[in-house]
N, C-alpha and C positions, 0 to 999 in steps of 0.2 A: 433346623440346620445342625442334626446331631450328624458327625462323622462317624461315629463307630456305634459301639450299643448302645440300645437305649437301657437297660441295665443289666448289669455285670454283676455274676457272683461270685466270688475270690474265698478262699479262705477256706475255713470252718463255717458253712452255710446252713443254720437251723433256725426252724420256728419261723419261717418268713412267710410275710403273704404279700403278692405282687397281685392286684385289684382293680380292677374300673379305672387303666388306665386304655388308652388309645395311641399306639403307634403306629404312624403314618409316613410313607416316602410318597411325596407329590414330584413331579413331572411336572418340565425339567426341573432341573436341580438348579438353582445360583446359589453360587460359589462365593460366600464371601472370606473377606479378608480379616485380622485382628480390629480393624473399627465397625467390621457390619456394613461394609459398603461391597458392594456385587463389584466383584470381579472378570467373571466367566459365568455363564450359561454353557461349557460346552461338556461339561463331566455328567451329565444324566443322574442318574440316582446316587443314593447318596445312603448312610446307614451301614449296619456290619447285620445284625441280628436286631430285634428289638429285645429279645430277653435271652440271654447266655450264661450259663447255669455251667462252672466247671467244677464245683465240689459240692459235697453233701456235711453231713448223712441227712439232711434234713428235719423234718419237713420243713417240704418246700411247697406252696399255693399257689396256683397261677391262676386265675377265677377273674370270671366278668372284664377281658378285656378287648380289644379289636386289634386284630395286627394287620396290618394291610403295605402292598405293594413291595415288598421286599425282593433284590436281584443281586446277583454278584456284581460285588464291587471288581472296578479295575483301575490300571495304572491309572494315577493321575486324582485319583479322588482324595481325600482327607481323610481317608478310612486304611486300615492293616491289609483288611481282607475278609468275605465270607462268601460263601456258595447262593448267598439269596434265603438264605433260612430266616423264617421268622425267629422260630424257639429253636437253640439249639443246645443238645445237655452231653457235657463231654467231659472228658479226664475223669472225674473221679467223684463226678453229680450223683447222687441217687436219693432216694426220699422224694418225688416230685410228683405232684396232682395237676394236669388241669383241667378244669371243670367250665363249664359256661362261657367260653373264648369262644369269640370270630373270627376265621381266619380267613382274608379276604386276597386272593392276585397276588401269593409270594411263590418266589421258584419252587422253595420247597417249603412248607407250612410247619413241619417239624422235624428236629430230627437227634436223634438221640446215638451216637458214634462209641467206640472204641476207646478213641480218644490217649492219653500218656497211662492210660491204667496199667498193669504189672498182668493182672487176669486175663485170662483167656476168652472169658463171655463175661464181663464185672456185669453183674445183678445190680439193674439201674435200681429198681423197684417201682416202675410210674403205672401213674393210673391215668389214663385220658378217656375220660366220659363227657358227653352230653355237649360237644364241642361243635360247631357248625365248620366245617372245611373247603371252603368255595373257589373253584377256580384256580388249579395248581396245575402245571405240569408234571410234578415228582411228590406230590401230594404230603405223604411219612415214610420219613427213611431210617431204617434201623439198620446195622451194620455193629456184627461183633459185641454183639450185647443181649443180657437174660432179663427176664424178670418184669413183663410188660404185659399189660391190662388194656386192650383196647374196645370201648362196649358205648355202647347209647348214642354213636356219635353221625352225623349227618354229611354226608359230603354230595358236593353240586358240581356240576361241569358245566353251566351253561352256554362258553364261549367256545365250548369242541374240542380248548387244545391240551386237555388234559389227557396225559399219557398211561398212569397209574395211580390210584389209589394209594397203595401200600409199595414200598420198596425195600424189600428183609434181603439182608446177610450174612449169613452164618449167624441166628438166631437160638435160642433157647428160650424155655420157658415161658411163651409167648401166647395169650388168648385174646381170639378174635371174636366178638359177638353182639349179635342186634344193632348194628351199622344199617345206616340206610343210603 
């Protein structure tokens, strides 16, 4: 019953490792209230991001987790707001790995923005290898940002409604390689 992320990074973010955990949005969602008594079934999904990453300089770890079922929030839910991202790394994040993550049925499984930076392309600096990507419609979205490593990592369509792989905008410094 989390309403917004499952974790938030604020601040001066270094030396972190976020590890073998599991976040999950289950269908439907009940709603509950300040005692834990269900309210409403009628708001569906529920979550922001499971892991929201707004500052650096890192390192930052994202290793051995599952993210599953992530969609944009709407009116009425217990959450601000997010687009259905699992991971997403913005304002002024950089220094991030992730490694050995499942990502399973989120709108968008990562996505690494622009975000309140001052820079015109800020140098995230992320590495994302060896990561399973399954079942996305908007898969990875990079927008207005350098400095991105994408290699070893596997992605699956098996329910057809996946639109794109990769979604870049106005990119720099960008490698793509050994994806399957």
């Amino acid at each position: 019953d989390i309403g917004a992320d499952g974790v938030q990074l604020q601040g001066m973010s270094r030396n972190t490792l976020i590890t073998s955990n599991k976040f999950e949005v289950i269908r439907p969602y009940k709603y509950r209230d300040m005692n834990g008594n269900v309210v409403s079934t009628k708001f569906g999904n529920v979550g922001e991001n499971a892991i929201d990453i707004k500052n650096g300089p890192g390192p930052i770890m994202i290793s051995g987790n599952v993210i599953k079922g992530f969609r944009p929030t709407v009116s009425g839910q217990d959450a601000s707001g997010a687009s259905g991202e699992g991971v997403v790394i913005h304002e002024k994040a950089k220094g991030v790995s992730l490694h050995r993550n499942h990502f399973i049925d989120n709108t968008i499984h990562l996505s690494a923005v622009k975000g309140s930076s001052q820079d015109n392309l800020p140098a995230r600096d992320l590495e994302i290898r060896n990561n399973i990507f399954e079942n996305s419609p908007s898969g990875l979205r990079f927008e207005y940002v350098s400095s991105i490593r994408i290699y070893n990592n596997t992605f699956l369509n098996d329910s057809g409604t996946g639109k794109r792989l990769l979604r870049l905008q106005n990119v720099g410094n960008m490698e793509v390689m050994n994806n399957v």
